[in-house]
N, C-alpha and C positions, 0 to 999 in steps of 0.2 A: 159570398164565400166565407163557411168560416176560418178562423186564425188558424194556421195552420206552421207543425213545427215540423224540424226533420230526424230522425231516430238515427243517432249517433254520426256514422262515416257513409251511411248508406243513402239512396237513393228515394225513401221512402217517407212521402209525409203525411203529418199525420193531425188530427186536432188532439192538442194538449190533456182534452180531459176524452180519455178515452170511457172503453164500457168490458168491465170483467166479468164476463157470465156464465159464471158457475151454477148460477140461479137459472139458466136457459137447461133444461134436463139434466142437472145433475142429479139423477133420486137417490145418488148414494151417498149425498150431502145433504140434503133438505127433504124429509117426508113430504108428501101431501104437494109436489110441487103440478102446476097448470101447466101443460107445455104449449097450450094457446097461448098466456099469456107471457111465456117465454120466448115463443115467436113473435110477440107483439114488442116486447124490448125491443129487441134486434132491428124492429120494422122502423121503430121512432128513433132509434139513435141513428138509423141511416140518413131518416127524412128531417132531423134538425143539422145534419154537417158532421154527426161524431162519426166518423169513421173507422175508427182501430180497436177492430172486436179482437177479444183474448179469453180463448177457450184450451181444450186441454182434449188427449183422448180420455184421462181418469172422472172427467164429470160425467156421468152417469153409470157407468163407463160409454164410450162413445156419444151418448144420444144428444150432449150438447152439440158438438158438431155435426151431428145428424140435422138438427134442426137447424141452426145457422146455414146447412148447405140448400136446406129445402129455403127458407127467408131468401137465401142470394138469388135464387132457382126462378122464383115463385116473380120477384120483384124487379126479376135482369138487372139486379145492383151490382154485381161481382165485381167491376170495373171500378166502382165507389167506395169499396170496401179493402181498410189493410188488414190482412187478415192472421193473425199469431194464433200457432197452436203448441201443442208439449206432447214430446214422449220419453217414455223411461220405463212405465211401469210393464211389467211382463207377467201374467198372470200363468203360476204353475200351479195343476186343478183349483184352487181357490184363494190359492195366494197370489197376492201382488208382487213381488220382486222388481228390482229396476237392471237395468241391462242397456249398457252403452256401448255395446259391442256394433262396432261399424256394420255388420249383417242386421244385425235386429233395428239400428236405426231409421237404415233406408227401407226395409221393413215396415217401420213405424212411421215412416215419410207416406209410404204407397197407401196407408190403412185412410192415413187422413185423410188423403188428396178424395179419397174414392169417398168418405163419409162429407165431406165437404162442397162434394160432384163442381173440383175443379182439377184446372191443369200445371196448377203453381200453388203456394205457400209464399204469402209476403214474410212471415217469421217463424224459424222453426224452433223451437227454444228446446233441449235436454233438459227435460223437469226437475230431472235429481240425479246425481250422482251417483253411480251404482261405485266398489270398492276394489273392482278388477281392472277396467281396461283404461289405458294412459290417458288423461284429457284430449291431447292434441289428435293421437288418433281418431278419438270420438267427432271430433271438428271435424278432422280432416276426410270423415265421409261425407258430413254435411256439406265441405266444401266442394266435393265431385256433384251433390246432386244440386246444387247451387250453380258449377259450371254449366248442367245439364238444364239450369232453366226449372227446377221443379220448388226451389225455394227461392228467393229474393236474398233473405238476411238470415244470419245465424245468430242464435241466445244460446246462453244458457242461462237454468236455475236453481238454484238455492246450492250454488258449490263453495265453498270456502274460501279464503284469498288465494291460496295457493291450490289450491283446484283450479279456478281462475287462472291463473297466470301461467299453468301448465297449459290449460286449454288455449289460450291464448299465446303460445308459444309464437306463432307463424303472422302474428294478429289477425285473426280471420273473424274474433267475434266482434259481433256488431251489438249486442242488446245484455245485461245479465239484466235478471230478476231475480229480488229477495225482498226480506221481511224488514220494512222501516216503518217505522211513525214516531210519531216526536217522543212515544213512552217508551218504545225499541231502538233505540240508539245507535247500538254497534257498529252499524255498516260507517256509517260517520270516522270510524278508527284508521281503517285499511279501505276497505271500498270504494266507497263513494271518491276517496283522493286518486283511486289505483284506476278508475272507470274514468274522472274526469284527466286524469293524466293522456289517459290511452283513446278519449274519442269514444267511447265505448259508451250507451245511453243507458243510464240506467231505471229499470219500472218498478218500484214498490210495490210489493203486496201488504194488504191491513193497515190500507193509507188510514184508515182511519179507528184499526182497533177494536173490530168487531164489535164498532156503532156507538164506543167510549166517548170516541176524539168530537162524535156526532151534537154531542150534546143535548144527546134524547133521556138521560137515565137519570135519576138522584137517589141518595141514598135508601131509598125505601124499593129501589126497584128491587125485583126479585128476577136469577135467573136459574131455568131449567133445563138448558142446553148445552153445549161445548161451553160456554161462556162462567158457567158456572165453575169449571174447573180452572181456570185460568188467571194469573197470580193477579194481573191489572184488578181483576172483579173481587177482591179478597179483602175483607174486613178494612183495617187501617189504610191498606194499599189504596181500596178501592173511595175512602173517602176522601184522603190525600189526593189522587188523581180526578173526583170531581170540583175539589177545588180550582184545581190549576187550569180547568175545562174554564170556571165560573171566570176565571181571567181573562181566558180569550172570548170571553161573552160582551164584556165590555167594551173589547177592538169591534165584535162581532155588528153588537148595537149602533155603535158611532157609525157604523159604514149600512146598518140598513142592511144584513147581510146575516145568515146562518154560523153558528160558527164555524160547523160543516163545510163551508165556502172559504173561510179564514184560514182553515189548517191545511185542504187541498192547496189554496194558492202559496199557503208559507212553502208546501214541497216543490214547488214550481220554480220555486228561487235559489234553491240550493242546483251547487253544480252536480253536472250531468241528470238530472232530471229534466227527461223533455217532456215527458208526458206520465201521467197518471191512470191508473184503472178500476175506480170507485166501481162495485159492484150495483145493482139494483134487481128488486124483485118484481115492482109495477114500472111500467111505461113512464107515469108521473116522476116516478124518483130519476130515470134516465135525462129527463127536461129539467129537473129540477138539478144537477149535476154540473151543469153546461153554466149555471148561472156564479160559477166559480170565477170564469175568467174575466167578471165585470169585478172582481176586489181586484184593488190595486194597494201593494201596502207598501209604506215605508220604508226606508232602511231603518227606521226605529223601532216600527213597527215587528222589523223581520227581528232583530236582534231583541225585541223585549220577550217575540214568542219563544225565542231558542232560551232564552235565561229563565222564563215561567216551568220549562219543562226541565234543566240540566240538573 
């Protein structure tokens, strides 16, 4: 059986290095995307122990979860599978909006369950914040459809500290998610103390920096995507930052180990991080993932990677 942890005050466990598939049909993220071999994700990370898939209704729009439901369907894994999704966005003729109005969530609870062809949600997270309806209210739908057995846990994500703490009024959340990696720092301020205070687990997204932290690139790379606009990838920034990469290459070496493997495991040591959701586009990289939870690092270890990046 693999190692398995428990997300936050909840009943629900999970293997530490999770799988975020945005890559499973999102095509309004990635052109040119296989949805065979987005199915095929999904298939391998059930059959090595990773359990805690995290999809969204905005990746494709729907069609990740489409696929995920057809994978559970297909494979009668539903039982082995913890399953996190997100709503918010509210699509008016072409536009996206977000909408946390207690109507449009449970709403947005029934869209999933049907695209997912189940009768529960292990995690419902609020993807965003919309700028009208009170936090707690917004919970406090998720909390009746929670009583009613049709979600497990409640998230939210990417809301503020005091979005947060509004939502959290009654403490009913169980999960946030936001943006950390050792080059995004901030949550470190307010969050990550205000989550580990409350019990509350918190999931990182761009654990690794859109493939920065990975230590695939060097200064000759060239990019023509999102990445291209984003400050990490930017001249001085970006040579600076493959320095500080070239440091945890040498922790990386001595352990026989990706540095990829190094920087997932530093997240794993900080509080309330129970688990992780490294992305993948091939099956390989899903396995290859997993091989995280064989680094074991130091306390000197952990404090030389936090002062390489502060």
């Amino acid at each position: 059986m693999a190692k398995q942890t428990r997300l936050g005050k909840t009943d629900l466990c999970v293997n530490p290095i999770g799988l975020g598939t945005n890559a499973v049909g999102g095509h309004n993220l990635y052109p040119n995307l296989d949805e065979d071999a987005g199915k095929e994700l999904v298939r391998r990370a059930l059959d090595i122990g990773i359990n805690f898939l995290d999809t969204a209704f905005i990746y494709g729009p729907e069609r990740s979860e489409e696929l995920i439901g057809q994978v559970l369907k297909e494979t009668g894994s539903r039982d082995k599978a913890v399953l996190a999704t997100k709503g918010a966005h509210k699509f008016v003729g072409k536009e996206a909006v977000f909408d946390n109005s207690p109507a449009f969530l449970k709403e947005a609870v029934e869209g999933s369950l049907k695209r997912l062809q189940t009768d529960y949600i292990d995690l419902f997270y609020i993807h965003f914040p919309d700028e009208d309806t009170p936090k707690d209210e917004a919970v406090g739908a998720l909390k009746e459809l929670k009583d009613q057995g049709k979600i497990k846990a409640i998230g939210v994500s990417n809301f503020s500290i005091e979005q947060l703490k509004q939502a959290n009024v009654d403490g009913y959340v169980d999960v946030f998610q936001g943006e950390y990696n050792l080059l995004q720092r901030d949550a470190e301020n307010e969050l990550l103390p205000y989550t580990a205070d409350k019990g509350i687990s918190f999931v990182p997204y761009f654990p690794l920096a859109s493939g920065l932290l990975a230590g695939k690139y060097d200064k000759d790379t060239k990019f023509d995507d999102l990445r291209a606009k984003m400050p990490h990838f930017q001249g001085e920034n970006f040579a600076r930052n493959l320095e500080k990469v070239d440091q945890i290459r040498k922790i990386a070496d001595a352990k026989n180990a990706e540095v990829a493997h190094v920087v997932l495991a530093w997240y794993l040591t900080q509080p309330s991080i129970d688990t992780i959701i490294p992305g993948a586009k091939r099956a390989d990289q899903v396995s290859n993932n997993l091989k995280t939870l064989d680094v074991q690092l130091s306390e000197e270890e952990i404090q030389e990677i936090g002062r390489v990046f502060s």
